[in-house]
Residue, then its C-alpha position, 0 to 999 in steps of 0.5 A: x500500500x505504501x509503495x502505491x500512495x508513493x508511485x501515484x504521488x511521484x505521479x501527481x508531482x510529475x504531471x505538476x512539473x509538467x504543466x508548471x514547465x508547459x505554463x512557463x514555455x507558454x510565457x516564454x512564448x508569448x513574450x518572443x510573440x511581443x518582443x520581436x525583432x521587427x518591434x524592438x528594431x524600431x524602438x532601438x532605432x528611436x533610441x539612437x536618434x534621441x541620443x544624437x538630440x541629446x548631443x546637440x542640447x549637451x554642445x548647445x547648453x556649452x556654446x551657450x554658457x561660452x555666450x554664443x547665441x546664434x541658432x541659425x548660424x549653429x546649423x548653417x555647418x549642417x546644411x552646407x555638410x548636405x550639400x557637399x555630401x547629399x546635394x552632390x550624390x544628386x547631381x552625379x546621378x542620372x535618370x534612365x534618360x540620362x537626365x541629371x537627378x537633381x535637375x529632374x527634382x528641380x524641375x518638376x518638384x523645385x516649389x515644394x522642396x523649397x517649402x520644406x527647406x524654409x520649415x525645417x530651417x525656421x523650425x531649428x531656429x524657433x525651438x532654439x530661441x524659445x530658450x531664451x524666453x521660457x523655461x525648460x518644462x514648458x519646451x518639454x510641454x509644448x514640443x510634444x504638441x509636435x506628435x498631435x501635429x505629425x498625427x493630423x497631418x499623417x491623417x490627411x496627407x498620408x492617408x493613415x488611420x490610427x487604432x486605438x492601440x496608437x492612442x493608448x500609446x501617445x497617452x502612456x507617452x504623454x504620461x512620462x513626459x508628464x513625470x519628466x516635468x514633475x521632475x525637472x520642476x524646482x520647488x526652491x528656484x526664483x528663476x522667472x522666465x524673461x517672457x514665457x508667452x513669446x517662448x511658448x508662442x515659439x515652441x508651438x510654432x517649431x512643433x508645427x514646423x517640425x511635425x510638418x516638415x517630418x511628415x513630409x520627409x516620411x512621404x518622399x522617402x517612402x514613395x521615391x526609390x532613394x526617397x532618403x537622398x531626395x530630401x536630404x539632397x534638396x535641403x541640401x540645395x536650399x537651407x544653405x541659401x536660406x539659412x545664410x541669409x538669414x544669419x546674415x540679417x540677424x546674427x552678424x553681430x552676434x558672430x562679430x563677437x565670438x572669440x573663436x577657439x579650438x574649444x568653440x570649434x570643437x563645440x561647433x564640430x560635435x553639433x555639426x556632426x550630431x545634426x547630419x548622423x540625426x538627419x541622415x538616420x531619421x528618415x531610414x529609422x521612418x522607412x521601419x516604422x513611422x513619423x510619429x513612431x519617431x517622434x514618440x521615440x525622441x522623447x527621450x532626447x529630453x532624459x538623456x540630456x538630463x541624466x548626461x547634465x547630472x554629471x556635466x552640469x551638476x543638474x538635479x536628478x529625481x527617480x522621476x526620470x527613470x519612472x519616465x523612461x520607462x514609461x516612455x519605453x512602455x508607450x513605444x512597445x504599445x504603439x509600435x506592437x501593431x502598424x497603423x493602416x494606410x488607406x491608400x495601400x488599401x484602396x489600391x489593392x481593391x482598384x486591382x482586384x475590381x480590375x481583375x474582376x471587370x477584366x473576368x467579366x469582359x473576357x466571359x461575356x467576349x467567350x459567351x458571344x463567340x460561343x453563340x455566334x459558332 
């Protein structure tokens, strides 16, 4: 009898380990299905684009406490850098016709490409030039009104429609720029922003510069073949005109009185080289996933350059910023975890198959006519 009781408990503790294994490899599983490559690769991505935002606010922040103030000037390195580099790579390329590229571009698109130039241009002067007015929670605020922007207009001009899953997502973001602000806020500072209504007033206006501008940089990548080299080559082509006239109307005075130094240079060089690694990679990181995929992702930006300012500028940290981060990270997993649906893909799908159907047709009825006629 004892030999039985202990061979059916020996059993019973077996089909326990097997269903407790069984349960565990079902979790496993289940978290493979979630955390694919496909989702993770778009989020990795978005990661390194805030890092690259993160170096150009740390080399920004210095160029500032050296006195320089000049955010035209600061990118118009950047643009000349598309020219040589992507501007360039257009005009050594020839079409099937052996027209030139970028002459091909000018001629049929120059007008919107010009648009573009002149937004992307204003956009990087109005965000930094908000600083000087209102404080940096309010930046952090107000620029998320970017992904609203990036959202609508991705409604209409993509032709992309959004779930809920993406909603819950924007909120969840939402939520941890919301502890980012907590946390930036400092109870025990009299500092007063010198006109906190024209800041904001810029930080809205760069949010909708921005938010149009990378909408418009999602289209022409996904629709043109090389579509990252056309927009890049054709900002390229325009900021520099733009953003050098600009710097000559008002910042040449400022400019007059830098006191240039290898340190200043070095300052200079490392914005420089931040901004062309973060517009080349935007618009390959857009191809994986979406303009307000990557807008949600750069929230980040924000924490890096605040957890980096801890130990180079001796800021203030608070649990608040990790909470933050991973509540940001938490928003890009539910938000990339399904792709929006482009109703453009959709309608051209169904205009084929009510081709193919009418063709069906007219082939039936031509074999109906030939078969009465015999």
């Amino acid at each position: 009898m004892e030999s039985g009781e202990k061979s059916s408990e020996k059993l019973v503790s077996s089909d326990d380990d097997i269903l407790q294994q069984s349960a565990g490899n079902k979790i496993l599983q289940s978290i493979k299905n979630i955390f694919t490559w496909q989702l993770m690769k778009p989020i990795l991505c978005g990661q390194v684009l805030s890092v690259l935002i993160c170096g150009t606010s740390i080399t920004s922040e210095y160029l500032n406490k050296n006195g320089i103030n000049t955010p035209v000037f600061q990118n118009l390195p950047n643009y000349i850098l598309f020219a040589l580099v992507y501007t360039s790579t257009l005009f050594l390329k020839r079409t099937e016709q052996g027209e030139r590229l970028l002459f091909k571009i000018l001629r049929e698109s120059w007008w919107k490409f010009l648009i573009i130039a002149v937004i992307d241009v204003e956009a990087n002067y109005m965000i930094v030039k908000a600083y000087q007015y209102t404080s940096l929670t309010s930046v952090q605020l107000l620029d998320c009104f970017v992904i609203v922007v990036v959202m609508m207009l991705s409604c209409y001009f993509l032709k992309i429609r959004y779930g809920i899953v993406h909603y819950i997502g924007l909120v969840v973001s939402l939520v941890g720029v919301v502890c980012m602000v907590v946390a930036d806020i400092d109870p025990n500072s009299d500092a007063q922003a010198p006109n906190p209504a024209l800041g904001d007033v810029l930080v809205l206006g760069a949010a909708c510069c921005y938010g149009m501008s990378n909408v418009a940089m999602e289209y022409v990548t996904k629709k043109e073949k090389n579509g990252f080299l056309h927009i890049l080559g054709m900002l390229g082509f325009f900021c520099p005109v733009i953003s050098g006239i600009q710097t000559a109307i008002l910042e040449h005075d400022s400019i007059a009185s830098i006191e240039f130094s290898w340190k200043i240079f070095g300052l200079f060089a490392g914005y420089t080289c931040c901004m062309f690694i973060l517009y080349t990679c935007m618009p390959l990181v857009m191809l994986l996933s979406s303009a307000t995929a990557v807008n949600i992702s750069i929230l980040t930006a924000d924490l890096f350059a605040l957890i980096v300012g801890h130990y180079l500028f001796q800021y203030s940290f608070s649990p608040l910023y990790l909470v933050s981060l991973a509540t940001i990270v938490v928003a890009l997993i539910i938000y990339n975890s399904r792709q929006p649906i482009q109703l453009q893909a959709e309608e051209e799908e169904t205009s084929v198959q009510e081709g193919d159907t009418a063709q069906q047709n007219t082939d039936d009825n031509n074999l109906n006519q030939v078969s009465s006629s015999i």
